[in-house]
Backbone bond lengths (Angstrom), bond angles and torsions (degrees), N, CA, C in turn:
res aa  C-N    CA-C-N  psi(-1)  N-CA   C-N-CA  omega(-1)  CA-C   N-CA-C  phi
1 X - - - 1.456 - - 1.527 108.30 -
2 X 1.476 126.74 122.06 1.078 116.99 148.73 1.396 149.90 -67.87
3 X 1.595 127.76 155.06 1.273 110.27 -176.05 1.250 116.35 -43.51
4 X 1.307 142.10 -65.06 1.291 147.95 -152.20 1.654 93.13 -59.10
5 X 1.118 142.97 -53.73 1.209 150.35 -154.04 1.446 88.20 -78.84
6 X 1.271 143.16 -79.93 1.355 148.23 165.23 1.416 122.46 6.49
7 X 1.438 100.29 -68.87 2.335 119.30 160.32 1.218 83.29 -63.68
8 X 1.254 131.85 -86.70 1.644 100.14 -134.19 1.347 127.03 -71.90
9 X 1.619 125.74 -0.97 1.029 116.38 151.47 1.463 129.79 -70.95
10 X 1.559 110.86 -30.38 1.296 117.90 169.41 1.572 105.21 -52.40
11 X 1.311 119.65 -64.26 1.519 135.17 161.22 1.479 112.96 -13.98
12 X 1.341 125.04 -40.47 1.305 155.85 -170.25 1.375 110.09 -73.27
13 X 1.271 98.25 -65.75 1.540 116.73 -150.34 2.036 84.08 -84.05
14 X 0.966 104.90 -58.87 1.872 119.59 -164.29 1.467 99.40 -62.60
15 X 1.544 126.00 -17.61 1.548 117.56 168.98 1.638 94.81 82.44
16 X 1.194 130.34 17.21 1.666 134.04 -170.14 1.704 127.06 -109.71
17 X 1.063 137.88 143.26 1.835 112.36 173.54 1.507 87.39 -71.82
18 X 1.746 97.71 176.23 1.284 131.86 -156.22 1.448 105.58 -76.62
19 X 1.633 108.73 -24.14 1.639 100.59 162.15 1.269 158.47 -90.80
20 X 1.879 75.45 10.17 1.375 91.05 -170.89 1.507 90.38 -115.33
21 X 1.428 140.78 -8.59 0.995 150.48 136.67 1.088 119.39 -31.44
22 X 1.214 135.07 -72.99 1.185 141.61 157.60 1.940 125.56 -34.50
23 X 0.966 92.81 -45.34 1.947 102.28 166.71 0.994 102.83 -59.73
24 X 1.591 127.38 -44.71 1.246 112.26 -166.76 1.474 116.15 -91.64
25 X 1.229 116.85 -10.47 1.247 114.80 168.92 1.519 114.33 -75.82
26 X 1.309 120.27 -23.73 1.244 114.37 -171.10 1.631 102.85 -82.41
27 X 1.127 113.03 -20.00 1.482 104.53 -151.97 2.018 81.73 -98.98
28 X 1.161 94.68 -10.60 1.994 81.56 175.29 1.317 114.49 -106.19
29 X 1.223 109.94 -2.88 1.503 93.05 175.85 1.722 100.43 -105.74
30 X 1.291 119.84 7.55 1.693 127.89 165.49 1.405 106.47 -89.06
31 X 1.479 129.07 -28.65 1.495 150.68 168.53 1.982 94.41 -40.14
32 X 2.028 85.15 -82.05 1.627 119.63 -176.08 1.475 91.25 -39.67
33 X 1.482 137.87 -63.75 1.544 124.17 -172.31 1.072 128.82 -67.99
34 X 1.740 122.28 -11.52 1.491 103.68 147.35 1.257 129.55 -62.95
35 X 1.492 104.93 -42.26 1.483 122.08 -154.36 1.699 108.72 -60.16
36 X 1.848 105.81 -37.16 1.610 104.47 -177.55 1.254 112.36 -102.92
37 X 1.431 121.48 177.83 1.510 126.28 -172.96 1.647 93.17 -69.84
38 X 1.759 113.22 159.31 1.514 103.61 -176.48 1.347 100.53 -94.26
39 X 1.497 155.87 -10.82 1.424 112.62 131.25 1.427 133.32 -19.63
40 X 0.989 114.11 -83.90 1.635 118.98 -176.51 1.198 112.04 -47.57
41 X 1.236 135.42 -13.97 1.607 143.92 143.37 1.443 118.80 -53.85
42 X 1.023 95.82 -42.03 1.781 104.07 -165.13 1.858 93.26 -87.21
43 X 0.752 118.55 -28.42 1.916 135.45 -157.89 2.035 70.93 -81.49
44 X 1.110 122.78 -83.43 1.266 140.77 -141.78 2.032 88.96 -64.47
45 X 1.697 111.62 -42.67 1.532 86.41 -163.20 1.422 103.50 -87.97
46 X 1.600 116.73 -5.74 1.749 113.11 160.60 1.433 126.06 -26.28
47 X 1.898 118.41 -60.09 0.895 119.59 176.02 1.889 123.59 -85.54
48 X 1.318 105.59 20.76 1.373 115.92 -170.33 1.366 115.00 -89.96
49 X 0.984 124.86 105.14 2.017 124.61 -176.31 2.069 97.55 -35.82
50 X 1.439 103.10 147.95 1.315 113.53 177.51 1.511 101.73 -63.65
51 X 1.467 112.32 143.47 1.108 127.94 -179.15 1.706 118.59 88.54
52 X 1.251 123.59 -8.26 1.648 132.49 130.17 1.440 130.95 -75.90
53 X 1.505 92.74 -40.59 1.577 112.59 -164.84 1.682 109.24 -64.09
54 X 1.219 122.11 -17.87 1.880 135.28 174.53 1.091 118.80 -69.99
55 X 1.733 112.50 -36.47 1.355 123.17 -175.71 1.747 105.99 -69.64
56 X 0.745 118.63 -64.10 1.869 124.91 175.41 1.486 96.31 -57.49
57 X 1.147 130.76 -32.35 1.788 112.48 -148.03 2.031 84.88 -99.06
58 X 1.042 118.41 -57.57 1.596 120.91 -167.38 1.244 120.25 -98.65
59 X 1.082 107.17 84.44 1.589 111.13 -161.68 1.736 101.75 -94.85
60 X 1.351 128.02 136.63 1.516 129.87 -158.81 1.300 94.77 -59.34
61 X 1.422 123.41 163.38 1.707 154.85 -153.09 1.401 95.29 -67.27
62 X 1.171 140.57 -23.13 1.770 153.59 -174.31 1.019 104.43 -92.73
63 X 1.385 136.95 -29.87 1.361 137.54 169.30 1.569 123.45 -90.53
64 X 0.824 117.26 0.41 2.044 121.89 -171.39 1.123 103.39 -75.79
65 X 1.296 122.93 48.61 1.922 112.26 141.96 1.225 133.72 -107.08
66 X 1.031 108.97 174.41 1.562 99.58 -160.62 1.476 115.34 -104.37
67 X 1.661 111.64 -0.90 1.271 111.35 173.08 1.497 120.43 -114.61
68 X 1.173 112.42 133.57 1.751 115.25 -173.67 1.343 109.74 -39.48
69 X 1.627 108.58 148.42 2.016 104.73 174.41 1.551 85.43 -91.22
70 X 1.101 97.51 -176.17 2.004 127.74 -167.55 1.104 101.28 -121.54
71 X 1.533 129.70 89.39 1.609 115.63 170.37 2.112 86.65 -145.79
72 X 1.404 91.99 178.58 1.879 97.75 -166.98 1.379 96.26 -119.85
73 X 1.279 109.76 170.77 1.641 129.92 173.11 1.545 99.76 -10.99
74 X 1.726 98.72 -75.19 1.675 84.79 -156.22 1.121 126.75 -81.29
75 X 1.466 125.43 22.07 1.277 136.43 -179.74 1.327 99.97 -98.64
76 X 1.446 108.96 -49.95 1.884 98.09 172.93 1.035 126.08 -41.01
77 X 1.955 106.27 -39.47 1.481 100.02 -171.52 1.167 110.28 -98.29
78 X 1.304 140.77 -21.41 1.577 137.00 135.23 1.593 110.91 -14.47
79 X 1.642 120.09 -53.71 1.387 116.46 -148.70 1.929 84.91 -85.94
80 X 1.384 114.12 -35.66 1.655 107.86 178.31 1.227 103.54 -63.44
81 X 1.153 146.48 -58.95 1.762 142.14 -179.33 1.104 95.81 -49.97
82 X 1.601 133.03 -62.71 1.641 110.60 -163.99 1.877 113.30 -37.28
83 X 1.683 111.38 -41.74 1.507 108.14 -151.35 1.704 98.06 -64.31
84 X 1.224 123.90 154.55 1.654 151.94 -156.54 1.673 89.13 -62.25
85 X 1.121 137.12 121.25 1.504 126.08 131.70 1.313 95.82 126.24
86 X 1.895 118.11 3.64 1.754 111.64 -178.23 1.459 82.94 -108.45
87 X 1.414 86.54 154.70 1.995 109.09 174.20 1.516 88.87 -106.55
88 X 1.493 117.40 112.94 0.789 150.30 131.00 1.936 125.60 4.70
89 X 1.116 96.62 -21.09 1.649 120.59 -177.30 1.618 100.11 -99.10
90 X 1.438 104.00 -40.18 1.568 109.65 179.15 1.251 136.77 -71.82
91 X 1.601 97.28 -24.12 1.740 110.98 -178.10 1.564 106.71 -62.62
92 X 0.527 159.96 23.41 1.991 150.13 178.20 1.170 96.00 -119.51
93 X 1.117 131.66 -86.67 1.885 139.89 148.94 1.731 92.34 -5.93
94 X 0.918 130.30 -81.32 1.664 128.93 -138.15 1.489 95.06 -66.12
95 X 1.675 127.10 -62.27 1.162 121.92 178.05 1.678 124.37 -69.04
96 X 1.042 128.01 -17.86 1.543 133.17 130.02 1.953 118.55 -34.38
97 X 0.743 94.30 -43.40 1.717 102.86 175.99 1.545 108.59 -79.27
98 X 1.152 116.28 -56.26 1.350 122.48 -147.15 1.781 83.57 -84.92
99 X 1.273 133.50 -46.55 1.830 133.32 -177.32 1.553 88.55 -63.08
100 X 1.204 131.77 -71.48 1.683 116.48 168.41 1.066 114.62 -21.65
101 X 1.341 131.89 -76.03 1.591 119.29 -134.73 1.713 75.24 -99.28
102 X 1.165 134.04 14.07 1.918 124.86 159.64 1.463 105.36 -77.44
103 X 1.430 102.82 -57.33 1.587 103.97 -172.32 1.848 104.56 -47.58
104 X 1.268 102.80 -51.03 1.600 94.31 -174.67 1.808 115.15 -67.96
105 X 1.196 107.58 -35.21 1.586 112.14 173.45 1.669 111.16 -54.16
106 X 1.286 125.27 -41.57 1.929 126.66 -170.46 1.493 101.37 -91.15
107 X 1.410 98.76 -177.35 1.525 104.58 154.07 1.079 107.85 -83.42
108 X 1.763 108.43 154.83 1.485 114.62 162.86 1.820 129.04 -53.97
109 X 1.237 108.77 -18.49 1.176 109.39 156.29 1.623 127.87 -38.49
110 X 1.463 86.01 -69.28 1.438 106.51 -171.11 1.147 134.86 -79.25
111 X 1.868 105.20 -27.26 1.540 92.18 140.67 0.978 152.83 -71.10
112 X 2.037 106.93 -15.78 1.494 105.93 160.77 1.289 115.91 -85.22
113 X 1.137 137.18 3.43 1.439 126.52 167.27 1.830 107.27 -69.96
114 X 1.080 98.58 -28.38 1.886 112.59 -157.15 1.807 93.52 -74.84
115 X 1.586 100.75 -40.08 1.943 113.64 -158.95 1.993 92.40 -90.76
116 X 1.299 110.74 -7.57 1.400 114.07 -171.31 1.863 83.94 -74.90
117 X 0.775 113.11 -32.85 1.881 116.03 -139.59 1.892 86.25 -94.62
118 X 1.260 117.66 -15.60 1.500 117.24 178.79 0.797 127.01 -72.77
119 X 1.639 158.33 156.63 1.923 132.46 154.25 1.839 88.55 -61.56
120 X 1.989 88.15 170.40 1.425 97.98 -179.89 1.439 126.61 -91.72
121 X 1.429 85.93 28.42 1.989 96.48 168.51 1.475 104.05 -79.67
122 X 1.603 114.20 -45.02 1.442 107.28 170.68 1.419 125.72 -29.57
123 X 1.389 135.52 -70.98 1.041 129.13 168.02 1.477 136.92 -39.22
124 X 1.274 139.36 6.38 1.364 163.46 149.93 1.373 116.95 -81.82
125 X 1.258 119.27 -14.07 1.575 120.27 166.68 1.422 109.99 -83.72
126 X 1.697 119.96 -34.63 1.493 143.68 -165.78 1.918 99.29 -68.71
127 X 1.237 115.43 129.77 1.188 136.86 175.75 1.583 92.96 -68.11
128 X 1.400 138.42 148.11 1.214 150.65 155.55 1.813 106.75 -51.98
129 X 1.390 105.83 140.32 1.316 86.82 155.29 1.151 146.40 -110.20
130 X 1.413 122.32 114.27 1.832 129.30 177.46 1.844 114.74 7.07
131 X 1.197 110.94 135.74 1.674 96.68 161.18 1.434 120.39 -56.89
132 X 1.506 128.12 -29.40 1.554 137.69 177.39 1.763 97.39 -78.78
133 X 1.065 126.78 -28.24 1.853 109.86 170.30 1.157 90.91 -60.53
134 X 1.612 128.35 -79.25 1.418 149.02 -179.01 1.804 88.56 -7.91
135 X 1.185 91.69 -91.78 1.815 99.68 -155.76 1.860 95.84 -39.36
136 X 1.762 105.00 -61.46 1.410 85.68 -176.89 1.190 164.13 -30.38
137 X 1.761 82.76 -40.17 1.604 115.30 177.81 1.553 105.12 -106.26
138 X 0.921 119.45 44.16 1.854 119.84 153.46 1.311 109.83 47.25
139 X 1.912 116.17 33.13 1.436 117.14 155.98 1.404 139.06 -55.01
């Protein structure tokens, strides 16, 4: 998947333009890189088109450990609304979009290794997947 394709489904899915799509993807998949061990970050932004792939892999000088923090749903999306330039109304929607259009961006591996490492509220934000993901993705 390319970047451009990446936002605008988020764009899609989140009901948002593409720039605010994009904010919110960045600020959740910097969310997603606290939350998992930074392997499974680094595993996950491997297959990530350039210009996603920074957000999980380089996380600012305050963040460089190597073991996941412990916080639940609404702290993620608390911690995505805190970042500068999201409306606050949008974060639930945005990281719902952006873990969607992830699962379809990786392998299924790797996003369930990534959603293994979540509580199982995570999975209730995640869109089902289509019988055509299914077939696509070698369900």
């Amino acid at each position: 998947m390319e970047y451009e394709d990446f936002i605008n489904a988020v764009a899609t899915r989140a009901k948002v333009s593409t720039d605010q799509a994009a904010t919110l993807t960045r600020a959740t998949l910097e969310t997603l890189g606290d939350r998992i061990s930074a392997g499974q970050a680094e595993d996950i932004a491997y297959q990530l088109p350039g210009g996603l792939d920074d957000h999980l892999r380089k996380p600012p000088p305050h963040r460089r450990e190597e073991h996941a923090k412990s916080f639940g749903l609404d702290e993620f999306v608390r911690r995505v609304a805190d970042h500068p330039a999201i409306d606050r109304a949008l974060a639930g929607a945005g990281v719902s979009a952006v873990l969607t259009t992830l699962r379809e961006a990786v392998s299924r591996d790797e996003f369930e290794g990534a959603v293994a490492q979540l509580p199982k509220e995570f999975r209730q934000l995640i869109e089902p997947v289509s019988a055509g993901d299914r077939q696509r993705r070698g369900s």
